[in-house]
C-alpha positions in Angstrom: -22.9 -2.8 -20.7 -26.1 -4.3 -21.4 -29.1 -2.9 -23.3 -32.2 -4.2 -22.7 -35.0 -3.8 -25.4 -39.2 -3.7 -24.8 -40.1 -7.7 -25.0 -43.1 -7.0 -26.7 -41.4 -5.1 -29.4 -40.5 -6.9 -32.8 -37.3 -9.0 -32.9 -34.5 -7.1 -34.8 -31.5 -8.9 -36.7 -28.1 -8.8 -35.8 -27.1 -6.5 -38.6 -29.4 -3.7 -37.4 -28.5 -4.1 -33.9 -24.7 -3.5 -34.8 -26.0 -0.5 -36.6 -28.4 0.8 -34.0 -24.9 0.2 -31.4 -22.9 2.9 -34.2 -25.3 5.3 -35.2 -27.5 5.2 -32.4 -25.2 4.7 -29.1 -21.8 6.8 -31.1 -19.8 3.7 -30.4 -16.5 3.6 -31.9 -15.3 0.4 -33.1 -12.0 0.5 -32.0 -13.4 0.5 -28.3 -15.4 -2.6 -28.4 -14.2 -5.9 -27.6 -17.2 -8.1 -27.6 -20.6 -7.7 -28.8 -23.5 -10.2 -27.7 -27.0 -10.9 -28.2 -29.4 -12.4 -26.4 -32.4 -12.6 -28.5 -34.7 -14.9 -26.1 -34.4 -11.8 -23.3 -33.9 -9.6 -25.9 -30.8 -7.7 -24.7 -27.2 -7.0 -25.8 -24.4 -7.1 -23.8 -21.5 -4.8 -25.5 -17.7 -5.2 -23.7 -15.6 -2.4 -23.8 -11.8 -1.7 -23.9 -11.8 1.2 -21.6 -13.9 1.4 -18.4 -13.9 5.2 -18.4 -15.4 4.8 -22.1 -18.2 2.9 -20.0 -18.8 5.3 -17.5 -19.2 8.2 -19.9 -21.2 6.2 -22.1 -23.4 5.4 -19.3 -23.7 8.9 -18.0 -24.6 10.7 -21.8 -27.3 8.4 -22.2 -28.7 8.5 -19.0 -29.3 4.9 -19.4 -32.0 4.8 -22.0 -32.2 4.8 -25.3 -35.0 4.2 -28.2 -34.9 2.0 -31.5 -36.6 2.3 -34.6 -38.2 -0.3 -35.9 -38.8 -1.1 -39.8 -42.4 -0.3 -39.6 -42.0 2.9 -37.9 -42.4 1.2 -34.1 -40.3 2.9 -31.6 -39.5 1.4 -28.8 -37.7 2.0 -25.6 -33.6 0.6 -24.3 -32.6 0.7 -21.2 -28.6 0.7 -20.9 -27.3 0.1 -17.6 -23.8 -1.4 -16.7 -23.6 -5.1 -17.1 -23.6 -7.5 -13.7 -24.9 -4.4 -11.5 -28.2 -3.4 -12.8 -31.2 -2.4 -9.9 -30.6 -3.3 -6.3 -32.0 -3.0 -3.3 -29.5 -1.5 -0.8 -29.8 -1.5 2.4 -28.2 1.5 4.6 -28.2 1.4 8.6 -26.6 2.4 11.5 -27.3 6.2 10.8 -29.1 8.4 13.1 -33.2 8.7 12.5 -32.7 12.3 11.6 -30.3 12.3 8.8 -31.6 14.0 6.3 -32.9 12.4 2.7 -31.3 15.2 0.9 -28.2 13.9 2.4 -28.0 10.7 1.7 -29.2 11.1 -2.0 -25.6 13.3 -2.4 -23.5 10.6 -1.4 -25.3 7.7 -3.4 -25.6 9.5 -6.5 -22.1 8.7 -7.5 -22.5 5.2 -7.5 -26.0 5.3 -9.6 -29.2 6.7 -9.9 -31.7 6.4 -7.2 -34.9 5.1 -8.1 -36.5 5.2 -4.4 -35.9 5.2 -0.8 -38.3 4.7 1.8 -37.9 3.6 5.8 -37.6 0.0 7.1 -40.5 -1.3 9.1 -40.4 -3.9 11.5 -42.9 -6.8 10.4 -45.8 -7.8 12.2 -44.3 -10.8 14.7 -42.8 -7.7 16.7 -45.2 -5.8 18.9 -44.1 -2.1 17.7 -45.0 -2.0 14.2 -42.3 1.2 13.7 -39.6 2.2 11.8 -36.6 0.3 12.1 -34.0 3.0 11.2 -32.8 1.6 8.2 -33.2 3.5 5.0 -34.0 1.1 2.0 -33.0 2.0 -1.4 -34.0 1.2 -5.1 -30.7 2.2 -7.0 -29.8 1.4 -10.6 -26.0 1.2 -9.8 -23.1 2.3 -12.2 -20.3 1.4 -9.7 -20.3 -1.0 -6.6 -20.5 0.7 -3.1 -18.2 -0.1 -0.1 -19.8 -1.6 2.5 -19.1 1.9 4.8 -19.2 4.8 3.5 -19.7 8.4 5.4 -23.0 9.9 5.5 -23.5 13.3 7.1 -20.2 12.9 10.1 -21.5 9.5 10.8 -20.2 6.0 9.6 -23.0 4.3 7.7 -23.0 0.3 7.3 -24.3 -0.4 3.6 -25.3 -4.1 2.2 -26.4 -5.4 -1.0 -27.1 -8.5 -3.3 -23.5 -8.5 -5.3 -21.4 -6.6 -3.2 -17.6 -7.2 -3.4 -15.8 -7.4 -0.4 -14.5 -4.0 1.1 -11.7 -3.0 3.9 -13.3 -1.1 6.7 -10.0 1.5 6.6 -9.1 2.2 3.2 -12.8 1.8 1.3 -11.2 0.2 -1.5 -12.4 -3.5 -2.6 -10.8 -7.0 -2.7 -10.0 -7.0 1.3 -10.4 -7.3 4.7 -9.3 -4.1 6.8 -6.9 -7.3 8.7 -5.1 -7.4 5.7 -4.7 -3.7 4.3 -2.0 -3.1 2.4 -2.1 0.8 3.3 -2.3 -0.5 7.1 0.7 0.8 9.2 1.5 0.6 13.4 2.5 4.1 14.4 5.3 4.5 16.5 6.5 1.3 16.2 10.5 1.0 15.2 11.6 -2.2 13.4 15.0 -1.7 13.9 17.1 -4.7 15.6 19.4 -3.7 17.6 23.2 -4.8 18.1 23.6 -8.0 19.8 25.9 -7.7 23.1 26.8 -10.1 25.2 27.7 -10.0 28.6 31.2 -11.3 28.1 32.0 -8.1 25.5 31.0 -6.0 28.7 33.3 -7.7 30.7 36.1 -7.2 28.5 35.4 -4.2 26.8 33.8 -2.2 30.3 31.2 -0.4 27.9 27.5 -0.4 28.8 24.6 -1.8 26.8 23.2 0.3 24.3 20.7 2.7 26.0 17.6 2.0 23.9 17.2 -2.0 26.3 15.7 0.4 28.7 16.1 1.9 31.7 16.1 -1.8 33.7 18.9 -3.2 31.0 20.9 0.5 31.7 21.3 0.0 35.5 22.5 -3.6 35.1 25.1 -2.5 33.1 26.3 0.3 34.9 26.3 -2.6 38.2 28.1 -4.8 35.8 30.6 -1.7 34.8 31.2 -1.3 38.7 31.9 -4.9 39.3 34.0 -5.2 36.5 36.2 -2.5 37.2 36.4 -3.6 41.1 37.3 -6.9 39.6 40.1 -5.4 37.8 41.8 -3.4 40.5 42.1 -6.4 42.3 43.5 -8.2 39.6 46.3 -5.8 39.3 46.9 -6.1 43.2 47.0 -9.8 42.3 49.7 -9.9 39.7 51.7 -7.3 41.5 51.7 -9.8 44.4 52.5 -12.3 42.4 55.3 -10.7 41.1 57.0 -9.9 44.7 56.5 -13.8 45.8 58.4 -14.8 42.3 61.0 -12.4 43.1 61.2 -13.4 47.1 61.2 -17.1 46.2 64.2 -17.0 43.2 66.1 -15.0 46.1 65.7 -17.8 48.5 66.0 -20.4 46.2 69.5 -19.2 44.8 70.5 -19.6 48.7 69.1 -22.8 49.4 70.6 -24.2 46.6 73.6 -25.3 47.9 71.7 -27.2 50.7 69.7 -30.4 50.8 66.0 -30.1 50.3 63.8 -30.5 52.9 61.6 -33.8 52.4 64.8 -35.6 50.2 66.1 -39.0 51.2 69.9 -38.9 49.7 70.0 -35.6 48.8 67.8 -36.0 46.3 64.7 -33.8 45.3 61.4 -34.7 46.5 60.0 -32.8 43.5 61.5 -35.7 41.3 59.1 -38.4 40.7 61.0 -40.5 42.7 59.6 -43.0 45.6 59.9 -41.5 48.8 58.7 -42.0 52.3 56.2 -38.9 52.8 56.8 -37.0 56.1 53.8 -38.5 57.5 55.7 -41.5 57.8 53.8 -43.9 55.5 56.6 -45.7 53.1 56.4 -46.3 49.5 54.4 -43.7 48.5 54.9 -40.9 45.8 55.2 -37.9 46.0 51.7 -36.1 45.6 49.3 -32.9 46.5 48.8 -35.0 49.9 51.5 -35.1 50.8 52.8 -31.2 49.7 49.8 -30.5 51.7 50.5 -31.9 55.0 54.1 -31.0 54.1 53.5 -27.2 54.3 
């Protein structure tokens, strides 16, 4: 907080200043953290524990004071809050027929209005008219965001000072980009179970419904094929299992007979060197010759 005393009054010491702040301003001392004068401007600047202490300090006094002098002098103090002080604010982007009454609701809470009047545009334009921005003399006791609602309608407000403010919560510090009470709706974050398409082929389940209706129908194709693939693997092995039986039945009868393809009785199966029924000598046995063979 800073109170500001008349310039032409006469200078007053330090001790009667920290007076004047106790008996004057009902300070209490455990509340104050720093108290500092500036005799060349002739103000005081008074730091406080509490910023609630501030605000009702600020709001009992009205932001002015008087001081006594020793001669009998009295002159006038005006309090206001420290780093704020008068500015000029500038409101647009608000109908031409909102109402005065309306906007001196909404911008009392932040401090008290000194005067408003209408922008007009300067004399290098050919319409000499209103602009449709409101300007405003306020003595502030609290920054204002940089929209604020006036009236239904969204109202863009600048000033000399003002602290950055998110377009969606109001609050000050941040960008609306980077809100921390900014949230997607509708949006799930949960990952879903990774499933391969070799799980499908050996478990014969589908994928998980929520891949969408696309991922659904490949599954159920893949299901199909899977299970076509399997019937004719059963065929396959129960084949398989007749020609094993079929060939250790004839192979228990040819037994006793020489091999067809064996020089000497010997088997041709034996990596032995053999003429190959092609006629060509010297040659072992391999899947050439089985193949022209059988």
């Amino acid at each position: 907080m800073v109170c500001s005393f008349d310039p032409k009054s006469p200078r007053i010491s330090a001790p009667d200043i920290h007076e004047w702040i106790f008996e004057q301003l009902h300070v209490l001392e455990n509340v104050v953290i720093m108290v500092q004068i500036d005799g060349m401007h002739r103000q005081v600047y008074i730091k406080f524990t509490d910023f609630q202490y501030l605000q009702d300090l600020l709001h009992s006094t009205t932001g002015q004071s008087e001081y006594k002098h020793n001669n009998g002098e009295i002159s006038q103090v005006k309090i206001e809050m420290a780093g704020m002080g008068m500015r000029h604010v500038r409101l647009a982007n608000l109908p031409p027929e909102t109402p005065d009454e309306a906007l001196s609701f909404t911008f009392s809470q932040y401090g008290e209005i000194k005067e408003m009047q209408q922008e007009v545009w300067s004399k290098a334009y050919r319409y000499k008219v209103f602009s449709g921005v409101r300007i405003m003399v306020i003595t502030l006791m609290k920054h204002i965001p940089s929209h604020i609602m006036i009236a239904g309608h969204r109202g863009l407000v600048s000033y000399e000072g003002q602290p950055t403010t998110c377009y969606g919560c109001g609050e000050t510090g941040h960008f609306n980009q980077v809100c921390p009470k900014r949230q997607r709706v509708g949006v799930e974050t949960t990952k879903e179970p990774t499933v391969s398409w070799a799980d499908i082929a050996v478990s014969g389940n589908r994928r998980p419904k929520s891949d969408g209706a696309v991922k659904e129908k490949e599954a159920d194709q893949q299901s199909s094929q899977t299970g076509y693939a399997n019937e004719h693997h059963a065929e396959d092995d129960e084949a398989m299992q007749e020609d094993n039986t079929n060939s250790t039945g004839v192979a228990s009868e040819q037994s006793k007979e020489p091999k067809r393809g064996a020089v000497g009785g010997s088997n041709i199966w034996n990596n032995v060197k053999a003429p190959c029924v092609d006629g060509r000598p010297g040659i072992e046995d391999s899947m050439d010759c089985r193949k022209k063979r059988y």
